[in-house]
N, CA, C and O atoms as CSV, one atom per row, in Angstrom:
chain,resi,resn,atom,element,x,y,z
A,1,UNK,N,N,140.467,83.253,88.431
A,1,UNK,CA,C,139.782,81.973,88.445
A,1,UNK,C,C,140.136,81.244,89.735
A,1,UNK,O,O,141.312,81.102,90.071
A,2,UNK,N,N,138.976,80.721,90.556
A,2,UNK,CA,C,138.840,80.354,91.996
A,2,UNK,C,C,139.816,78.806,91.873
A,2,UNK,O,O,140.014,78.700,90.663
A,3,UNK,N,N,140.311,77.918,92.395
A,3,UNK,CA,C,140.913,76.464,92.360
A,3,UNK,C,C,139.881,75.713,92.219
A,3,UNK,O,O,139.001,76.062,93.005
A,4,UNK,N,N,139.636,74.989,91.686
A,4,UNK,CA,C,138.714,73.754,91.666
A,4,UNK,C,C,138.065,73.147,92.928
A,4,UNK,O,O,138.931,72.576,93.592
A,5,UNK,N,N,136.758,73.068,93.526
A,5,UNK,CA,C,136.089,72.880,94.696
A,5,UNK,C,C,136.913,71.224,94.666
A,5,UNK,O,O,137.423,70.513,93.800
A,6,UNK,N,N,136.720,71.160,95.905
A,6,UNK,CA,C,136.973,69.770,96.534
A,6,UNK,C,C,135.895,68.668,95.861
A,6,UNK,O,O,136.448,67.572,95.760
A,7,UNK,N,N,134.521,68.657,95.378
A,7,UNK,CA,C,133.933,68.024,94.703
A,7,UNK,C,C,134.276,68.177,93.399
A,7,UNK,O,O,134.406,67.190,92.675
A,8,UNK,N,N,134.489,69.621,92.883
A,8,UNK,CA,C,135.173,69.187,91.312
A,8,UNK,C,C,136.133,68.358,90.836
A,8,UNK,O,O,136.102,67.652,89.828
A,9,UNK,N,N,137.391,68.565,92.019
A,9,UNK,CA,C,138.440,67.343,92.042
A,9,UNK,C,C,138.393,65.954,92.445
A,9,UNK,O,O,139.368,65.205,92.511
A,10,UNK,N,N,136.898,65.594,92.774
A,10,UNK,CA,C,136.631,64.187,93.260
A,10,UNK,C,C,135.439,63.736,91.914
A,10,UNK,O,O,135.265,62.610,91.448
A,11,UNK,N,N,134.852,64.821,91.585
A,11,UNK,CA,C,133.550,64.021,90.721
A,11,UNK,C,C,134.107,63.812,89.342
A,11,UNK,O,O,133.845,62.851,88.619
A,12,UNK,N,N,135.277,65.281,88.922
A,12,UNK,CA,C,135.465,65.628,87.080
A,12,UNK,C,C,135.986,64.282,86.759
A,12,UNK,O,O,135.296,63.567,86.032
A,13,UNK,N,N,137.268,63.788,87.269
A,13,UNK,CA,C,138.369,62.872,86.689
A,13,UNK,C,C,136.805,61.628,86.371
A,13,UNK,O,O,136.305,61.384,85.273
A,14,UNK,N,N,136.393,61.084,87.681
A,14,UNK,CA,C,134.896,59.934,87.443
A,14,UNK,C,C,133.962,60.546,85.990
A,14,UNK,O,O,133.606,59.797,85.080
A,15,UNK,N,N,133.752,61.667,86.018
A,15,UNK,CA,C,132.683,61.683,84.868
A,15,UNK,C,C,133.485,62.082,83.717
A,15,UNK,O,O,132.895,62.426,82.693
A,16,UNK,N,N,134.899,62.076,83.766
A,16,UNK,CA,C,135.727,62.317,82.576
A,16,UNK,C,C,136.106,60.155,82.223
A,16,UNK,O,O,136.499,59.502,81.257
A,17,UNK,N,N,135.973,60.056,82.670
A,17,UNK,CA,C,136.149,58.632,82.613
A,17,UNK,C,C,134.797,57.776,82.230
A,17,UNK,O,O,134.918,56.821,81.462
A,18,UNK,N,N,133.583,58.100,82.737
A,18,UNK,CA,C,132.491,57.719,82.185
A,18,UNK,C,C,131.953,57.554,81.035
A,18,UNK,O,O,131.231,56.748,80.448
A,19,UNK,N,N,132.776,59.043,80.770
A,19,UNK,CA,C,132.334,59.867,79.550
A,19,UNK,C,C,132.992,59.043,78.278
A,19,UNK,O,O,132.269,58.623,77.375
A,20,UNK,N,N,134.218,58.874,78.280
A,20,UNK,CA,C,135.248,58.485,77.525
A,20,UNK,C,C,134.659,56.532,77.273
A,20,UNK,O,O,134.911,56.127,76.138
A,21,UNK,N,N,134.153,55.759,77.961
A,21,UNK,CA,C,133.920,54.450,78.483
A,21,UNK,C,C,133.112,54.805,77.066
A,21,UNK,O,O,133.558,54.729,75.921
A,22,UNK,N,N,131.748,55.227,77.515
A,22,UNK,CA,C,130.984,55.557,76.423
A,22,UNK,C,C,130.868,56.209,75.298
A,22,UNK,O,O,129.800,56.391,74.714
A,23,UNK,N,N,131.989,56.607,74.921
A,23,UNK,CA,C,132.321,57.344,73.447
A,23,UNK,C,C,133.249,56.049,72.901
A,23,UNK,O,O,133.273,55.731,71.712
A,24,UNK,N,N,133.949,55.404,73.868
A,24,UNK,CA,C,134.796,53.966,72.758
A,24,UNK,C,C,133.170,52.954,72.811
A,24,UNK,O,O,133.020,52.219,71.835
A,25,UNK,N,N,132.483,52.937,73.463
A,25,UNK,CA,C,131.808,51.621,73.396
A,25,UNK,C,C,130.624,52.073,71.776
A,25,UNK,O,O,130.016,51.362,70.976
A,26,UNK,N,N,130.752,53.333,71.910
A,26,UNK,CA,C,130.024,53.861,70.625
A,26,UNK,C,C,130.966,53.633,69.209
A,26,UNK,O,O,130.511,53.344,68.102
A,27,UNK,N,N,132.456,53.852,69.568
A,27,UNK,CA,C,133.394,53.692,68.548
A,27,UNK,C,C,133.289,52.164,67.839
A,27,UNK,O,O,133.203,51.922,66.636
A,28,UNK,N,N,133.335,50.909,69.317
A,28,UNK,CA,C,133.404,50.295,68.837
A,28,UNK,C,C,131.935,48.933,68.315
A,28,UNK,O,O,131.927,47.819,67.793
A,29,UNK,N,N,130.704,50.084,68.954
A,29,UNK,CA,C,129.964,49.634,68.232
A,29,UNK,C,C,129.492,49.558,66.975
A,29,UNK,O,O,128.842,48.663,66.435
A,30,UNK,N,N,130.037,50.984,66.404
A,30,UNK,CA,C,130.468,50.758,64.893
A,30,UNK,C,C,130.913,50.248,64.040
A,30,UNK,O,O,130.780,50.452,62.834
A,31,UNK,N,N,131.731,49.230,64.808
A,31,UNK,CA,C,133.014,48.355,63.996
A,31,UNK,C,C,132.259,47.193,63.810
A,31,UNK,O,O,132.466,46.403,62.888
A,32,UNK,N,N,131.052,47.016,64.988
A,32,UNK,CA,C,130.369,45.855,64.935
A,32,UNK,C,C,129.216,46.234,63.533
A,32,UNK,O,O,128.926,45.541,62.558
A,33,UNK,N,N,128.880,47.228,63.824
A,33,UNK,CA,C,127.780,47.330,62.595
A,33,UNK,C,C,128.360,47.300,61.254
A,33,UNK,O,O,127.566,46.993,60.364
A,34,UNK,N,N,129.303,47.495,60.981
A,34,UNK,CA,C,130.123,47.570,59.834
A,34,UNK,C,C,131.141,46.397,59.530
A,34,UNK,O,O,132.025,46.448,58.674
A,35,UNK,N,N,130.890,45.399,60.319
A,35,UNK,CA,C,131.702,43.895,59.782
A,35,UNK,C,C,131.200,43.514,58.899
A,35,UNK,O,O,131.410,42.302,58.864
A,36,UNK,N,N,130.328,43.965,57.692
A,36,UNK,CA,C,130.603,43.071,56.764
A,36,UNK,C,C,130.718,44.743,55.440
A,36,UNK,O,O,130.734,44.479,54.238
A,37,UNK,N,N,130.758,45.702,55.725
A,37,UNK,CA,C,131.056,46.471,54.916
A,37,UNK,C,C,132.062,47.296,54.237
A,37,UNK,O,O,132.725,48.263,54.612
A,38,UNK,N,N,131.980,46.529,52.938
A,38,UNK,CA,C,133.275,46.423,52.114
A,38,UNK,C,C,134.451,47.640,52.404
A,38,UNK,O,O,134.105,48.821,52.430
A,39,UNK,N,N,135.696,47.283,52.592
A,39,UNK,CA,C,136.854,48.622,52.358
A,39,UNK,C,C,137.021,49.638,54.215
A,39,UNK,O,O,137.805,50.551,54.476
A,40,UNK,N,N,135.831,48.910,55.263
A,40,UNK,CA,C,135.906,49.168,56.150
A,40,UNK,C,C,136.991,48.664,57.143
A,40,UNK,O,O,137.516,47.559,57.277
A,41,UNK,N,N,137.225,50.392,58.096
A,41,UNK,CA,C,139.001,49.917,58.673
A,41,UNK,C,C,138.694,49.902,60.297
A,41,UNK,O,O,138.753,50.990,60.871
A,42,UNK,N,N,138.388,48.789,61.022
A,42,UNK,CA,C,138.426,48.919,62.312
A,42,UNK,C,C,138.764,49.777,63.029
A,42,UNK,O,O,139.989,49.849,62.926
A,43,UNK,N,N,138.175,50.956,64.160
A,43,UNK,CA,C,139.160,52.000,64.905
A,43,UNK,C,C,138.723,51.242,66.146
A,43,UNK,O,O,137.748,50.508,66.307
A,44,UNK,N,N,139.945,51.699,67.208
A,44,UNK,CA,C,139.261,51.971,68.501
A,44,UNK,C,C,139.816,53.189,69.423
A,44,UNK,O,O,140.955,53.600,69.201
A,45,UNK,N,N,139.369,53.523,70.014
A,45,UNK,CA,C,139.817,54.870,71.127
A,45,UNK,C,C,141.182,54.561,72.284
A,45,UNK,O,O,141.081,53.545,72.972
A,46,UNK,N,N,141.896,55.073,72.387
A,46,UNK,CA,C,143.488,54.845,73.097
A,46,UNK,C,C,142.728,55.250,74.374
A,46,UNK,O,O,143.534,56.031,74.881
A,47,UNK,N,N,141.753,55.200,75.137
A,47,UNK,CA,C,141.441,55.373,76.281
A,47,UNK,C,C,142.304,55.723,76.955
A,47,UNK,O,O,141.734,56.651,77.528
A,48,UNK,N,N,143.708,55.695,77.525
A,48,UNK,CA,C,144.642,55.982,78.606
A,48,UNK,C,C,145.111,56.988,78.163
A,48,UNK,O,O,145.588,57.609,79.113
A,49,UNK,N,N,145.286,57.640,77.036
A,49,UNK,CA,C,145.898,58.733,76.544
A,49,UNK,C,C,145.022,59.754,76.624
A,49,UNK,O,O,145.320,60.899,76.962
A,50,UNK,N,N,143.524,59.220,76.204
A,50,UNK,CA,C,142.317,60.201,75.957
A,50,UNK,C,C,142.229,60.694,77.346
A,50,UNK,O,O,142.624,61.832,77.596
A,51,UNK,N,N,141.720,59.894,78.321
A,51,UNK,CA,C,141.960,60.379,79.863
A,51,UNK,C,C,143.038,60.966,80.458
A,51,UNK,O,O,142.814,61.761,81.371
A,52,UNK,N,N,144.233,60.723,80.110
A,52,UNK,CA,C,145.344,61.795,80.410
A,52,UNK,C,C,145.254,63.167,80.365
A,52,UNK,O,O,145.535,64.001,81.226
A,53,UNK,N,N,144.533,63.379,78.482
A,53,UNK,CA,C,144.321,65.061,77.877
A,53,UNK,C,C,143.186,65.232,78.333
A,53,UNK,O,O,142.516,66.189,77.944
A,54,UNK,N,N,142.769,64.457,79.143
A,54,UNK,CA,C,141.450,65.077,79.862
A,54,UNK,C,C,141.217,65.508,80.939
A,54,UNK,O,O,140.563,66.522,81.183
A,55,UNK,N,N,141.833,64.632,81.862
A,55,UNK,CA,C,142.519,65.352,83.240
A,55,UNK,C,C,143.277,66.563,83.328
A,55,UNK,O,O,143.275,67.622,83.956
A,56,UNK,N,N,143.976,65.922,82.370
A,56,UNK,CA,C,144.951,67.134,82.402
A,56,UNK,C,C,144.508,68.724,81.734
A,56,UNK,O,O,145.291,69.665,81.608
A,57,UNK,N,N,142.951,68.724,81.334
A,57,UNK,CA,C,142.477,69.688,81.169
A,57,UNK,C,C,142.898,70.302,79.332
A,57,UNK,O,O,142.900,71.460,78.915
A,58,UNK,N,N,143.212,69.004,78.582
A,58,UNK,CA,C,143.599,69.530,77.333
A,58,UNK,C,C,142.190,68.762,76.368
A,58,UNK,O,O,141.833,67.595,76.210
A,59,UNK,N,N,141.682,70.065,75.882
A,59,UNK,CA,C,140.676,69.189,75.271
A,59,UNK,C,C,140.699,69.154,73.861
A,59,UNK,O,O,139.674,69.118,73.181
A,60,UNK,N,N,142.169,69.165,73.280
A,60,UNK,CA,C,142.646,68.766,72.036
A,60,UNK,C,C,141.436,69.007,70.983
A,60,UNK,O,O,141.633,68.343,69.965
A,61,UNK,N,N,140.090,69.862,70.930
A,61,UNK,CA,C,139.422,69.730,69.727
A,61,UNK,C,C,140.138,70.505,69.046
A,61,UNK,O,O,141.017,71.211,69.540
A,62,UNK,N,N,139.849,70.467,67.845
A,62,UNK,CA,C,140.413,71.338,66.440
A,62,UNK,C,C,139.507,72.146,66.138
A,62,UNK,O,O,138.677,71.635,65.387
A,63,UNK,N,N,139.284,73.320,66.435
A,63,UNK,CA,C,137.653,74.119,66.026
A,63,UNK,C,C,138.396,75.118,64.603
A,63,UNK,O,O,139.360,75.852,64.383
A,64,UNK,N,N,137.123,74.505,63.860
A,64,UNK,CA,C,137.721,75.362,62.832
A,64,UNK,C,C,137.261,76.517,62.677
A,64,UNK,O,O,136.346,77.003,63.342
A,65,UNK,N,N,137.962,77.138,61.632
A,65,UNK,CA,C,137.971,78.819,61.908
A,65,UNK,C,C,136.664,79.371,61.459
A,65,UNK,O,O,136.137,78.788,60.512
A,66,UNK,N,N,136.143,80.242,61.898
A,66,UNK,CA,C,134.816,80.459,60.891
A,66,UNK,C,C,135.034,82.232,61.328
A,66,UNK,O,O,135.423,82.885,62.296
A,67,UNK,N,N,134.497,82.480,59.904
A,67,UNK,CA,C,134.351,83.923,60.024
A,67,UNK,C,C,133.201,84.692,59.673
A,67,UNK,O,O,133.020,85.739,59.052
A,68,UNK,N,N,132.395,83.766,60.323
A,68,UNK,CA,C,130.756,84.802,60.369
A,68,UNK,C,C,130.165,83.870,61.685
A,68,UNK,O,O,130.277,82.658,61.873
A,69,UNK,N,N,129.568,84.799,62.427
A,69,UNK,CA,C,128.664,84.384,63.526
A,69,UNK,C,C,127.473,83.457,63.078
A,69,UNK,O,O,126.583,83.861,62.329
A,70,UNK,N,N,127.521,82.306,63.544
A,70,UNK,CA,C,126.355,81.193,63.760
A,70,UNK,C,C,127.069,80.490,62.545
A,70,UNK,O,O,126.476,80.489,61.466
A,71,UNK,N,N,128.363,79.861,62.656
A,71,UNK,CA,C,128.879,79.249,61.540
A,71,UNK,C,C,129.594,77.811,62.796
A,71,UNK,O,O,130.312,77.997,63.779
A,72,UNK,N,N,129.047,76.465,62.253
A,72,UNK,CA,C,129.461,75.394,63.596
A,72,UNK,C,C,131.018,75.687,63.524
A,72,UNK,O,O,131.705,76.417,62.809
A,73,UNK,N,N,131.292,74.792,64.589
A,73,UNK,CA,C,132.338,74.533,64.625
A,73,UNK,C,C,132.983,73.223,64.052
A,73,UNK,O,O,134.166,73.154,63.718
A,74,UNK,N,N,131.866,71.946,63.954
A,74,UNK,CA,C,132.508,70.687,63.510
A,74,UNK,C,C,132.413,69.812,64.534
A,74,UNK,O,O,132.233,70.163,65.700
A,75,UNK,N,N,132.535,68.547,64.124
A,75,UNK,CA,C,132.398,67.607,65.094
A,75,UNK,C,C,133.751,67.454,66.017
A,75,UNK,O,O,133.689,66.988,67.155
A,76,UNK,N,N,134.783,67.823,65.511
A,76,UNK,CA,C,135.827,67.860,66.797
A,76,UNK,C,C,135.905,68.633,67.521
A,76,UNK,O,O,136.916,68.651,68.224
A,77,UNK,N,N,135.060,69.466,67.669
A,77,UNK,CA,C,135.095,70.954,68.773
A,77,UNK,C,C,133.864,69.553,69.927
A,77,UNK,O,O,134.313,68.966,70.911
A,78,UNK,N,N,132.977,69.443,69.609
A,78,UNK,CA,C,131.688,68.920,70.317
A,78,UNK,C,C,132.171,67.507,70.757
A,78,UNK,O,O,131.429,66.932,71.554
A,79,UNK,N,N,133.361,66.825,70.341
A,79,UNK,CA,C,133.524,65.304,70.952
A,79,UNK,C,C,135.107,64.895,70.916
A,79,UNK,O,O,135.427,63.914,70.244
A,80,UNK,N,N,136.319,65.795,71.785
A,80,UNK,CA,C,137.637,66.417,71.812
A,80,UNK,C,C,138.059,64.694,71.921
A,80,UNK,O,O,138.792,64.343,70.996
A,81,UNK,N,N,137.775,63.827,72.704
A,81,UNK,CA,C,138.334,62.263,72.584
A,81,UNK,C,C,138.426,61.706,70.826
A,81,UNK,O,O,139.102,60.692,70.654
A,82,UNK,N,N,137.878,62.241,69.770
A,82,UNK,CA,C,137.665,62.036,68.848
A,82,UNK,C,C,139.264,62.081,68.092
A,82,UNK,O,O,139.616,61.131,67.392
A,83,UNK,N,N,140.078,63.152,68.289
A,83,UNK,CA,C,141.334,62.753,68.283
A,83,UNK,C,C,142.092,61.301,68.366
A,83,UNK,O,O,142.951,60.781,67.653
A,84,UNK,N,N,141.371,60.854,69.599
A,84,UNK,CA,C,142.665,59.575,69.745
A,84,UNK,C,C,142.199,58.148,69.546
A,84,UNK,O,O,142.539,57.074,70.042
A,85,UNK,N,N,141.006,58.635,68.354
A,85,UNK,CA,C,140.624,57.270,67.937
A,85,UNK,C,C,141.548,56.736,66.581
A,85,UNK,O,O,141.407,57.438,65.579
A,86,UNK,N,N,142.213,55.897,66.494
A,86,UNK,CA,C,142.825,55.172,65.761
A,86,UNK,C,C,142.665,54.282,65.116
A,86,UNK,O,O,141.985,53.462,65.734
A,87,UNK,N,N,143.030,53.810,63.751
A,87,UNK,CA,C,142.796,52.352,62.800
A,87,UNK,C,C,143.643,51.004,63.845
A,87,UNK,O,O,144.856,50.906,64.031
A,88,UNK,N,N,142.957,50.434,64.187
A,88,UNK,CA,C,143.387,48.950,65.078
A,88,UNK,C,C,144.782,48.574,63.694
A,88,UNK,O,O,144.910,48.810,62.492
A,89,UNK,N,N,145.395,48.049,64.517
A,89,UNK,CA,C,146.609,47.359,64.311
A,89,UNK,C,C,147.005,46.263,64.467
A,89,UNK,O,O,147.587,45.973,65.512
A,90,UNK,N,N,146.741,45.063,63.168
A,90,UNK,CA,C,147.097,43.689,63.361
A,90,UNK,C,C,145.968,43.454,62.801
A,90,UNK,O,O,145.999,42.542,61.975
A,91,UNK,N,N,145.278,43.810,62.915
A,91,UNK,CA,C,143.439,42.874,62.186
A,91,UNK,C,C,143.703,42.348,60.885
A,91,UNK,O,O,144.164,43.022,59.963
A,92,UNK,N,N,143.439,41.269,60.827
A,92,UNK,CA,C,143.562,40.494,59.116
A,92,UNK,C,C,142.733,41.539,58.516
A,92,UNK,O,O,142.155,42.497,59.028
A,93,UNK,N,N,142.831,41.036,57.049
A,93,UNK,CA,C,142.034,42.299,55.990
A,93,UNK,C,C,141.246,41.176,55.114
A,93,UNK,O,O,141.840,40.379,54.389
A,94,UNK,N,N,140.049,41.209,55.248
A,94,UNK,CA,C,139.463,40.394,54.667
A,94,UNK,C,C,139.124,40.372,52.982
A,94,UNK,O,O,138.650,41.390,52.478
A,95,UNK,N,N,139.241,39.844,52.613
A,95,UNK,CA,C,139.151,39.884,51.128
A,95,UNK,C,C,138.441,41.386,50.103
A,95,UNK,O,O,138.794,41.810,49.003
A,96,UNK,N,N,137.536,41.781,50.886
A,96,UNK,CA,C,136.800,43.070,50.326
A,96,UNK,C,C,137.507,43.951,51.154
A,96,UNK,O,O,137.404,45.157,50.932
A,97,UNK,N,N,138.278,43.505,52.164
A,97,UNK,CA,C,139.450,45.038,52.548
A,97,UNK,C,C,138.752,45.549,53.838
A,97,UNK,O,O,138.831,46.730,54.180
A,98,UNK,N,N,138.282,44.908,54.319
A,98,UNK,CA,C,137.609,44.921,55.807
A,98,UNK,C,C,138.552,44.186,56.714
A,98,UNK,O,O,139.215,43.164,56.537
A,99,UNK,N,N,138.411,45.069,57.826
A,99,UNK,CA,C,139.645,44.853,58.775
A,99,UNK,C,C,138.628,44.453,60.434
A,99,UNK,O,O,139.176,44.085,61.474
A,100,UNK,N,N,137.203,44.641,60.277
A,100,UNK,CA,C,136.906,44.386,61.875
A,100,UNK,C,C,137.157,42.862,61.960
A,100,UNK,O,O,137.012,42.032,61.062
A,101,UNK,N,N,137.599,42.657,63.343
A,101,UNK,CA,C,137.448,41.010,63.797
A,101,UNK,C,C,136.580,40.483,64.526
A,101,UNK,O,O,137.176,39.875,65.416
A,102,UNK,N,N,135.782,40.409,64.607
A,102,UNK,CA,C,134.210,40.533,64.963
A,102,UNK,C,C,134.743,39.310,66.991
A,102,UNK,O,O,134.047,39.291,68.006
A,103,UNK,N,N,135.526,38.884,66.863
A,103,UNK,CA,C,135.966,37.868,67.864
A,103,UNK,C,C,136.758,39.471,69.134
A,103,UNK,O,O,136.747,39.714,70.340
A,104,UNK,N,N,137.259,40.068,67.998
A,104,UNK,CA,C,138.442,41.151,68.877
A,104,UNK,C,C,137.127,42.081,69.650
A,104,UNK,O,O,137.082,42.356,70.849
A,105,UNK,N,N,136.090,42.468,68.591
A,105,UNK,CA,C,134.869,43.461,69.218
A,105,UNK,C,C,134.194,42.881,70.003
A,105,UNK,O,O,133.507,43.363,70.904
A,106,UNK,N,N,134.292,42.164,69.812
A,106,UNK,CA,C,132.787,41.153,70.981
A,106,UNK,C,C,133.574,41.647,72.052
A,106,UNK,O,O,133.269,42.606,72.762
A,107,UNK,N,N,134.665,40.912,72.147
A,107,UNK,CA,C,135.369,41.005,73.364
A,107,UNK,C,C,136.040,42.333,74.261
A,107,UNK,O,O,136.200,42.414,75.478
A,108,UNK,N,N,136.387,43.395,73.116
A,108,UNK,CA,C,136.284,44.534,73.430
A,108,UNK,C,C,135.528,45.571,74.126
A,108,UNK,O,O,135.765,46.421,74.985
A,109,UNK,N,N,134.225,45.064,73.222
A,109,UNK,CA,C,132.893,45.763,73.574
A,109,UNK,C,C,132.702,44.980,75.294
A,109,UNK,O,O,132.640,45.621,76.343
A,110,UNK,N,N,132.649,43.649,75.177
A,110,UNK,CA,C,132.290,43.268,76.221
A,110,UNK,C,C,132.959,43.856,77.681
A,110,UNK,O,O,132.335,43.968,78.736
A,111,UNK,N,N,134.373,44.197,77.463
A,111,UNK,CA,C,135.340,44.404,78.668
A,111,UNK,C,C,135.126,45.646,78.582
A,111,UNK,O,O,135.552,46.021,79.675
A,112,UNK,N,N,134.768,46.551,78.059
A,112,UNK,CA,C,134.601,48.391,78.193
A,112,UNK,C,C,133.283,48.027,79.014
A,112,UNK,O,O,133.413,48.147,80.232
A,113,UNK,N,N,132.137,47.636,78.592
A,113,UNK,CA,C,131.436,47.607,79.404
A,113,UNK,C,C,131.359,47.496,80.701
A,113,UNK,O,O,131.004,48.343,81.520
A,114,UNK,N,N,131.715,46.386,80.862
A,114,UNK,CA,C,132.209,45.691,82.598
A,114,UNK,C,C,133.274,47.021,83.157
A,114,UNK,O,O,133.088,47.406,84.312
A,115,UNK,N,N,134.252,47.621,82.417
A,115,UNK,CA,C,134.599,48.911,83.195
A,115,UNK,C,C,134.076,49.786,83.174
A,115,UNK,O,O,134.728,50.716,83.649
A,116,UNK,N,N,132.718,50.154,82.696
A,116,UNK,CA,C,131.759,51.129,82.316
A,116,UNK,C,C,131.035,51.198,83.543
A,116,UNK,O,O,130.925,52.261,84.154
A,117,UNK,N,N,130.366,49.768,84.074
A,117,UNK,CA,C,129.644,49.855,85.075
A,117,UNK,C,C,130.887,49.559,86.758
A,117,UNK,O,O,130.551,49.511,87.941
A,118,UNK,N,N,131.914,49.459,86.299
A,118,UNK,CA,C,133.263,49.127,87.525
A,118,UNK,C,C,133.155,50.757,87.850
A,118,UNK,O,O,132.732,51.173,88.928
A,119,UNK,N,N,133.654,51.730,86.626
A,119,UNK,CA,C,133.475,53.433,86.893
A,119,UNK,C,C,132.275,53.615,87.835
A,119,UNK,O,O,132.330,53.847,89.043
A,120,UNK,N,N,131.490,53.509,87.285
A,120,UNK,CA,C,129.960,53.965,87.666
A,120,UNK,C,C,129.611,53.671,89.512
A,120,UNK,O,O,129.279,54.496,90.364
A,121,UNK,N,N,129.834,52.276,89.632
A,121,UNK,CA,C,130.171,51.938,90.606
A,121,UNK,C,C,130.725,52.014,91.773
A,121,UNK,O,O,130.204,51.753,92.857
A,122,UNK,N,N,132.143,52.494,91.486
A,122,UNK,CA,C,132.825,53.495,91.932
A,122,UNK,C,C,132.590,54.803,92.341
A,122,UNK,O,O,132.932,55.334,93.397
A,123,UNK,N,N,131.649,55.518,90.912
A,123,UNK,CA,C,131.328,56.862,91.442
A,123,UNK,C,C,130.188,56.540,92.486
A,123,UNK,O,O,130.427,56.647,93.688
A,124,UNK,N,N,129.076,56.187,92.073
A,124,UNK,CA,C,128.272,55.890,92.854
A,124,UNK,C,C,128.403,55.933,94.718
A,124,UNK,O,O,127.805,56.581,95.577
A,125,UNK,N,N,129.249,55.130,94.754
A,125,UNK,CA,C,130.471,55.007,96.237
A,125,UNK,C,C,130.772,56.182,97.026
A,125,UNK,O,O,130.495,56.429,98.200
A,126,UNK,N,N,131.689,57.183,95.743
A,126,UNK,CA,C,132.123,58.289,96.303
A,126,UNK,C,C,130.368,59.377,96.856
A,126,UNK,O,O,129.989,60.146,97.740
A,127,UNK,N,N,129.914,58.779,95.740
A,127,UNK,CA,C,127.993,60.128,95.855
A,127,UNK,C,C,127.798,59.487,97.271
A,127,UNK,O,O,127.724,60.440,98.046
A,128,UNK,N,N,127.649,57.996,98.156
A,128,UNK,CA,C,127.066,57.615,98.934
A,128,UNK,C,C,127.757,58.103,100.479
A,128,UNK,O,O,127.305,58.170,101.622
A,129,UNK,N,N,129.123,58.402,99.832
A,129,UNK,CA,C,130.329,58.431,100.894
A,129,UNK,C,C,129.574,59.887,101.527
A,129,UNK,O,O,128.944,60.023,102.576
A,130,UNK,N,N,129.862,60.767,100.594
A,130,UNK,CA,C,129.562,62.033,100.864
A,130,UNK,C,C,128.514,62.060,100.983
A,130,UNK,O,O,128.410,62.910,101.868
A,131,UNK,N,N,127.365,61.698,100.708
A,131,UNK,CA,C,125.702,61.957,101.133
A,131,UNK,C,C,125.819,61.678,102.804
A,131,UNK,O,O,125.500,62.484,103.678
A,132,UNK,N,N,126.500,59.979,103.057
A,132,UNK,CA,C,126.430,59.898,104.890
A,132,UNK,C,C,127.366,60.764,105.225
A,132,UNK,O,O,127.010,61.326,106.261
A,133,UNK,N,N,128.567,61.215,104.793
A,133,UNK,CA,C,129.177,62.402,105.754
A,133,UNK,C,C,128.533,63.540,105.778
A,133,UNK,O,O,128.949,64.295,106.657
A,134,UNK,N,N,127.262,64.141,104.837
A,134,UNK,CA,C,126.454,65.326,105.194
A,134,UNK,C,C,125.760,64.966,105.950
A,134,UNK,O,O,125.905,65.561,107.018
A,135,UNK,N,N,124.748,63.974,105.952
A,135,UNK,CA,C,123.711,63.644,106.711
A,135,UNK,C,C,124.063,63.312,108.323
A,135,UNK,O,O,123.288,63.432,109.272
A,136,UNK,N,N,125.310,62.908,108.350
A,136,UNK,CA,C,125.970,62.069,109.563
A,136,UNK,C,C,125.373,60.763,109.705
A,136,UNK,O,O,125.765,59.998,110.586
């Protein structure tokens, strides 16, 4: 196996980070759709950890075993960040046992975003950098 091209080591870590932005903003758009449904437990994604096992080339899914051909694998083989989503910690529990804080998501949701398009941005930069150093 060849070393990783000089663009693989400049683009993967950016679209491993993109990637991850938009799998919590999905996590925690759930939490929003589900504030008022009973016995529901707030998660959100450890982002700094998830990007660590991702860089670092560990893609932690759990594929389960199957022993006949054309048998899935499961949703943790197809979405490996799915691991390091966690029940939030500290959220009051509202009387029917609901834990989102609809004040904590707004604000959550809102700041993943703004680093969603800060990433993007960024990559964008690096695509423009390298387009004028081909072109001259």
């Amino acid at each position: 196996m060849s070393p990783p091209s000089l663009l693989d080591r400049t683009f993967t870590p950016l679209q491993q980070a993109l990637d991850l932005r938009a799998y919590r903003q999905q996590v925690l758009a759930a939490n929003i759709v589900n504030a008022d449904t009973p016995g529901y437990k707030a998660v959100d994604l450890h982002f700094g950890k998830a990007l660590q096992a991702a860089i670092a080339g560990q893609s932690g899914a759990l594929a389960l075993k199957t022993d006949q051909p054309g048998q899935l694998q499961g949703p943790g083989a197809s979405q490996p960040a799915a691991r390091f989503v966690a029940y939030q910690q500290g959220n009051p529990q509202g009387l029917d046992g609901n834990t989102v804080d609809m004040n904590r998501e707004q604000a959550a949701f809102a700041s993943n975003s703004i680093q969603y398009e800060a990433d993007l941005t960024f990559l964008t930069g690096r695509i423009k950098t390298l387009s004028s150093a081909i072109t001259g």
